[in-house]
N, C-alpha and C positions, 0 to 999 in steps of 0.2 A: 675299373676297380682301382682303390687307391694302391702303391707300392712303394717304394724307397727310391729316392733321387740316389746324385754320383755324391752327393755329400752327409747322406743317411737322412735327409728332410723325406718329408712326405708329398709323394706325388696325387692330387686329388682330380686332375684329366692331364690328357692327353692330346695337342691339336696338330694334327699333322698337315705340312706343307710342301706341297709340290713346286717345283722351281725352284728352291730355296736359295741355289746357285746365282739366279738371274740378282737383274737391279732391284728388283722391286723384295725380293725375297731375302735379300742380303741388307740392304736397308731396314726390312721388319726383324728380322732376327732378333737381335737387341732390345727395339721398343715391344715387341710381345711377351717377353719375359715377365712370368708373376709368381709369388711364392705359391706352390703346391702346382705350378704347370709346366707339362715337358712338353717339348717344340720339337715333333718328330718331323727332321728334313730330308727333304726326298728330290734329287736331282741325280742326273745322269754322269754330271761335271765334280770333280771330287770338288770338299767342303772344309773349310777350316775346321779343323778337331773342336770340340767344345776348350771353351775357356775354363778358370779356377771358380766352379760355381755355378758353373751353366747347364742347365737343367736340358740339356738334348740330347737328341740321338740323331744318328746320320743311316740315311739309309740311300744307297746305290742302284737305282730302279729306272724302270721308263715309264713315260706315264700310258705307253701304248701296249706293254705288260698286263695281261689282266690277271694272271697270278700272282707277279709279286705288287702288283696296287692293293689286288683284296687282304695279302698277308698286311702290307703294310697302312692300310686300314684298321686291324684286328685290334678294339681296346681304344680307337681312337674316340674321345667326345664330339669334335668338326675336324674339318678337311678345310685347308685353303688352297683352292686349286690356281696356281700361278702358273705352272710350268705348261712350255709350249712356245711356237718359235714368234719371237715379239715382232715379227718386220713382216713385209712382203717377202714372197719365194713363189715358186713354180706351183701349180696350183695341186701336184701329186705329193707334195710334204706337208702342205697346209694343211689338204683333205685326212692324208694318213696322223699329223701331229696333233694339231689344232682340232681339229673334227672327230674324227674315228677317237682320237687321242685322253677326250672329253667325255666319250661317249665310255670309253674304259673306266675311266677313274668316277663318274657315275655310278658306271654295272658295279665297280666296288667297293663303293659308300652302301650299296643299298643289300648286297651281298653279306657286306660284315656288319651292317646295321648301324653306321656311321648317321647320327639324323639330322645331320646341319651340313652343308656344304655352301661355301661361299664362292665364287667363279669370279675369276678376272676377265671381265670384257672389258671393251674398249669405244673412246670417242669416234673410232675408225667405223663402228657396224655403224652412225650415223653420217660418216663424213662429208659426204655432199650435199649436206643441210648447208645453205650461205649464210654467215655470221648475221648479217641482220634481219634476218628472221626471230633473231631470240624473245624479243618483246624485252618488256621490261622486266619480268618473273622469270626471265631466261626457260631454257629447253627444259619441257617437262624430261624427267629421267626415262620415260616408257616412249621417248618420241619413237614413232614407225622406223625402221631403218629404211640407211639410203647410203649402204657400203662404199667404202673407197676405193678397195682393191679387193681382193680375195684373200688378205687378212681381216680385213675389214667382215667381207661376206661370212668366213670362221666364228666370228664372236655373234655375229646374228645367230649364225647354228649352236655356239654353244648355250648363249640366252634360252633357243627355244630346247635343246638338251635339258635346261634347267626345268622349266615350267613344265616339261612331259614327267620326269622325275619326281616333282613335286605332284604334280595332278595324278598321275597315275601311282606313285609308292608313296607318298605321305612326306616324303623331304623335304627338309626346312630348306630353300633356299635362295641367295641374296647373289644376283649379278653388280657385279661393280664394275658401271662403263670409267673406266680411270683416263686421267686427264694424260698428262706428263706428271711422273712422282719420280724426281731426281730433287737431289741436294739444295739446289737454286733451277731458276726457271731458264727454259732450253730456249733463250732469241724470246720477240718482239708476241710470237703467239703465244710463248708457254706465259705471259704476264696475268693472259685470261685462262689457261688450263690446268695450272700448277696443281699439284697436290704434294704439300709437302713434307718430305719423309714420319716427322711427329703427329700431323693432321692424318697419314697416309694410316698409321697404327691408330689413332682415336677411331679413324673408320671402321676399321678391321675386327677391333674390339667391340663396337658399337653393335656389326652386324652378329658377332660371335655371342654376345649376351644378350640381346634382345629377346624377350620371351615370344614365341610362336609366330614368327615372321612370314611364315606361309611363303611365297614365292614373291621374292621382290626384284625390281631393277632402281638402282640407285646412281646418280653421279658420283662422282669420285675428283673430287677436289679442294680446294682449300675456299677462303673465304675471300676470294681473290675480289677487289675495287674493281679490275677489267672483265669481270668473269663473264659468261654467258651461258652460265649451265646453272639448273635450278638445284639448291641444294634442299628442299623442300622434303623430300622423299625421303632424303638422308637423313637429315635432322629429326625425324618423325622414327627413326630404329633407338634416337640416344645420339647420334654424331653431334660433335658439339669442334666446329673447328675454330683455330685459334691464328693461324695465321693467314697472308697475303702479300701475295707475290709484288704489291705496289710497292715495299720497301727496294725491291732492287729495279724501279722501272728508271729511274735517273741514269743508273749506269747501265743498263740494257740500250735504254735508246737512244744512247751516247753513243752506243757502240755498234748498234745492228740497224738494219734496214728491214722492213717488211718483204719476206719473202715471196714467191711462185706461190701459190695457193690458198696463205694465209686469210682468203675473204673467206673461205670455207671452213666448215670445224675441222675435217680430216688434214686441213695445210697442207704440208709439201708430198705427204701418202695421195691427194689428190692428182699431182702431174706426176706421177711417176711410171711408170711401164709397168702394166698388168701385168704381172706375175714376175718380174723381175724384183732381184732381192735388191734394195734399197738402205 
């Protein structure tokens, strides 16, 4: 229902996001911003107060909460579901954050009648796919998984969370395996994973307006020269990306060396200690 922003303008939806705290969620803040929409943020981590103009609200929640996710659901148009622990850990935080965590803020989209969610997964639920495998067309977005770690194995389960949600309540919704979505690209692998921060909201959007998306899984990255992920899927919601990580590849591998893992998509989550936080 439309109501009144902090500045008397009129509010005409609602998208609520979880994480909002993390990198990826603090990065989009900003670039989601549109007149008639308020950007309900939902993290556990306090939050910079809205600015002079800023059409938000902050809400103090967990996403493992199943009553304050459904309140903070109530009135929303979609859900961006970020939040949830970004690394490797012990396989009892993953299961309860990541997993159980997903399976919450689902029961509460479908609860308050939330009918779009859009889920952050990760390059991690495929990561021991070996880079040249990609073909020329690079890695279909719906490749089989072939997890890294047990963060990795989390976004497999939140994917198929997705598609049970969709198939069995009618929910619109769009997995996004995300590359690395930082400022500039992270070392010699982000040159092919980058999604960057502006590309990172054209996605976001893409998935948010898309009429009737039924259950997708998309990549999440930019228009990268190195890349090896098919943006095929994406492109096909409206994503229209605009940049590429080849602009900073002169001083990147000036400066870095290829790392432990990088022949693999998951990289350095590849050698790292099951269940150990990384």
């Amino acid at each position: 229902m439309p109501g009144n922003g902090r500045d008397g303008s009129i509010v005409t939806e609602t998208v609520l996001v979880t994480g909002a705290a993390g990198t990826v969620g603090a990065l989009l803040r900003p670039r989601l911003a549109r007149p008639g929409r308020r950007l309900r943020l939902l993290d556990r981590a306090e939050q910079p107060p809205a600015g002079p103009g800023e059409q938000v609200e902050l809400v103090t929640a967990s996403v493992t909460d199943l009553a304050a996710m459904t309140a903070a659901c109530r009135g929303a148009a979609a859900l961006i579901h970020l939040g949830g622990i970004s690394r490797e850990a012990p396989w009892e935080q993953i299961l309860a954050v990541n997993i159980d965590g997903t399976r919450t803020v689902l029961e509460a989209a479908r609860l308050a009648g939330v009918p779009r969610v859009i889920l952050a997964s990760s390059n991690h639920a495929v990561g021991m796919r070996p880079v040249s495998d990609a073909g020329d067309a690079g890695f279909p977005a719906e490749s089989t998984p072939r997890p890294d770690t047990y963060y990795g194995v989390s976004k497999v389960a939140v994917e198929a969370l997705g598609s049970l949600y969709h198939d069995r309540f009618g929910l619109d919704v769009v997995c996004i395996r995300i590359g690395s979505c930082f400022p500039e690209p992270p070392g010699i692998r982000g040159l092919a994973t980058w999604l960057s921060p502006d590309d990172g909201a054209r996605l976001f959007e893409a998935c948010l307006s898309a009429p009737s998306p039924g259950f997708r899984v998309v990549w999440g990255a930019s228009a990268n020269t190195r890349g090896h992920y098919s943006l095929a899927e994406a492109r096909a919601l409206g994503y229209s990306p605009r940049d590429d990580a080849e602009r900073f590849a002169e001083r990147i591998l000036a400066e870095s060396s290829p790392a432990p893992g990088d022949e693999l998509l998951g990289g350095g989550f590849t050698t790292t200690p099951v269940g150990e936080p990384n």
